[in-house]
N, C-alpha and C positions, 0 to 999 in steps of 0.2 A: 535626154533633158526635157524635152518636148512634152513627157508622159510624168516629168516631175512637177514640169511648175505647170500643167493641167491640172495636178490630185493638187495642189497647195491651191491656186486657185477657187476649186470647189469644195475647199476643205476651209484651210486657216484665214484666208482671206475671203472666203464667203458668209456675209450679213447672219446669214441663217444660223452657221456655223456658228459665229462666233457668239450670237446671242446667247444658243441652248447649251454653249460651253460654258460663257459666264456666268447661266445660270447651275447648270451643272455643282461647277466648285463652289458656287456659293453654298447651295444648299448643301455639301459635302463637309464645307468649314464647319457649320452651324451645327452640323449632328452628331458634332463634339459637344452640345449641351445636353444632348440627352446621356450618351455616353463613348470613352474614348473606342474607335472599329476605325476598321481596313481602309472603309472610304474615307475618314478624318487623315488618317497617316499616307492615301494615298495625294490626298490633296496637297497637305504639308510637303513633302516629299517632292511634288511636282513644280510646288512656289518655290520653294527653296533651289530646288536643278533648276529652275528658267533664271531666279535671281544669278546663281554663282554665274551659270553658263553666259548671262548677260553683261555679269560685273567684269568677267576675264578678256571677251572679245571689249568692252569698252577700254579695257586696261590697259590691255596692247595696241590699240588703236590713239589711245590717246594718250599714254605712258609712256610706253615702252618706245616704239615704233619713234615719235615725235625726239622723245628726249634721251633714246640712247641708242639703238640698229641708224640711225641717221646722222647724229655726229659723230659715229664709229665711223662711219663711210667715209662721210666729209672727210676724218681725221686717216685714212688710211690713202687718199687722192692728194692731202694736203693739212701735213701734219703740224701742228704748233704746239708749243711746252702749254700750254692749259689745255690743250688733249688730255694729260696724264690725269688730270679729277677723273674722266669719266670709265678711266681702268680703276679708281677707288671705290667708286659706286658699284661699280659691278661684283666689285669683289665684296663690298660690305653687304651687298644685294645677296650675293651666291649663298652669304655665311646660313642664310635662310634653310636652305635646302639640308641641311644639319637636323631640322628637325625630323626629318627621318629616320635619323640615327639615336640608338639609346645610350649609347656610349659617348656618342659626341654631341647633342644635340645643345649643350652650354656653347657651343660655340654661337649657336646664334643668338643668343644672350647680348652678343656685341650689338647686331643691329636695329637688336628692341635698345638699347641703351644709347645709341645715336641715337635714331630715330625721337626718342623721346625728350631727351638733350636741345637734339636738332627744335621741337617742337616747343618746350618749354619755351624755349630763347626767345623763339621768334614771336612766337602767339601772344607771351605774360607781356611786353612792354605795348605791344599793340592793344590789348582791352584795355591797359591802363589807361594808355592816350585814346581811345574810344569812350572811357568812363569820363575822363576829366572834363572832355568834349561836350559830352552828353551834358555834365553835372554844369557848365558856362552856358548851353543852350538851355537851361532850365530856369539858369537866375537873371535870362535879361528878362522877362516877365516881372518877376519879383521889382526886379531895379525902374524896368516902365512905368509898368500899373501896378501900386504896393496892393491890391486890394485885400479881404479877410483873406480868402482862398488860397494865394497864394502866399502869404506869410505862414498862415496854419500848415500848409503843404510842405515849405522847408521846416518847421518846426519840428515836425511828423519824419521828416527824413532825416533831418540832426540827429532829433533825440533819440530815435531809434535802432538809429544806428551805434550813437553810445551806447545805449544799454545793451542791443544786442553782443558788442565788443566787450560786456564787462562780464556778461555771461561766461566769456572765455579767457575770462583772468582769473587763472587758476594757482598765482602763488599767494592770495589771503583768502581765509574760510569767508565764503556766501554769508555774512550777516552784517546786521546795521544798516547803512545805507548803500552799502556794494550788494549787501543781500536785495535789498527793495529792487537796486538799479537791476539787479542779473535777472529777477522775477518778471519786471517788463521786458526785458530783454527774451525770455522764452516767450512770453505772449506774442510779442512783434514776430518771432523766429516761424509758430506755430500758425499767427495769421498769413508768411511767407510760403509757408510749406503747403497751406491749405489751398491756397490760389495757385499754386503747382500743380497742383492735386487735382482740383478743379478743373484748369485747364486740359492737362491731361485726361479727365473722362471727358472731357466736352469733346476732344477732338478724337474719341473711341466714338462717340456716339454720332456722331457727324461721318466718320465711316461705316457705321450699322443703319446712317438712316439712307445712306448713297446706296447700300449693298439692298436694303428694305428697298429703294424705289425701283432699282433694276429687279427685285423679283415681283413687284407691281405691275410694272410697266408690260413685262413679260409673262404676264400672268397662267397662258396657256402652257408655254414650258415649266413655269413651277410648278401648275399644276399635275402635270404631267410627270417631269421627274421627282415630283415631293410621296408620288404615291409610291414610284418605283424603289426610292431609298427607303421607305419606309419598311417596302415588304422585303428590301434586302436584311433590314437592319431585324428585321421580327423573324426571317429565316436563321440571320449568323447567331444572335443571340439564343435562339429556343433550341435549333439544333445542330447545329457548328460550332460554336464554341462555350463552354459550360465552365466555370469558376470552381476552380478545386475548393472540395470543401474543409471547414476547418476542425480539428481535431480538438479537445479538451486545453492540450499544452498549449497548442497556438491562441486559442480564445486567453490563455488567463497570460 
């Protein structure tokens, strides 16, 4: 044990280590833009095992362990009639392991269909009363201080929201004035989607500028492994591995 957590020591938990690592996979991600190779799917491959292996030890730890091997115990020292839910869960839980099986694997079908049951129920009446919340914290402004802004602001949320809603009133044909209303109503849909959209690459590029300052900051190890992948990646491509080439039928 002494000779393990030594190497982890001077390994995972050493400053050095762990720089020229982060630098490592970074530049290993990124050389998936030049093109897909071994060191891209090795990095993938290695996020993804530290995630699951992460997700399973937190699962048990904070799942499992807490909310069912602990009131099994309790319930087998000191049993009570609401013990029995936590033999339903397990069993609704087990139906899981079916996915294993090709012959039986609907069985687990049961616990996506709880599960989702379960979650509809509880989640849809709680955003409601989070929406409605929100939409009362919005209008003592308006009710305070009437000013332009604030009247234009509920205006803008009204009517857009009608329109948007009529967009998807699909038992009379889009014309006249249901057509006008449903036409603002994709504008409003498409100015919502854009600002999704938007935010979404904001928050891609705010992690390529975190991932750019650590190969900054660490300049000497980028430099250093940027030349190394590079002459790996000009060795797999040029003589390791070669692109079959294509034949007359394939081209057309």
């Amino acid at each position: 044990m002494h000779i393990i957590d030594l190497l982890i020591d001077n390994t995972i938990m050493n400053p050095t280590f762990q720089t020229w690592l982060s630098v490592l996979f970074t530049l290993m991600m990124l050389s998936f833009l030049f093109r897909d190779n071994p060191l891209y799917k090795l990095g993938e491959n290695t996020f993804l095992g530290i995630s699951l292996g992460y997700g399973w030890v937190w699962s048990w730890n904070m799942v499992i362990v807490p909310y069912l091997i602990r009131p099994l115990k309790d319930a087998y020292y000191d049993f009570q009639p609401y013990d029995l839910t936590l033999i339903l869960w397990l069993l609704i839980g087990s139906t899981m392991f079916f996915r294993f099986s090709r012959n039986k694997g609907w069985i687990a079908n049961y616990w996506f269909a709880f599960v989702f049951a379960y979650v509809a129920g509880y989640s849809i009446p709680t955003t409601v009363q989070q929406l409605f919340i929100q939409g009362a914290d919005m209008m003592k402004p308006l009710l305070e201080y009437p000013t332009f802004f604030e009247i234009s602001k509920w205006f803008v949320i009204i009517f857009g929201t009608f329109c948007a809603l009529m967009y998807f009133f699909f038992s009379k044909p889009h014309k006249g004035i249901l057509g006008r209303t449903a036409r603002i109503g994709i504008l409003i849909l498409m100015i919502n989607f854009g600002a999704s959209f938007g935010a979404t690459v904001m928050g891609r590029i705010a992690l390529f500028i975190g991932r750019a300052q650590v190969l900054a900051t660490d300049w000497e190890a980028s430099l250093v492994l940027s030349i190394a992948i590079s002459i790996f990646l000009i060795i797999y491509f040029k003589f390791i591995h070669k692109e079959p080439g294509l034949d007359d039928e394939q081209m057309h």
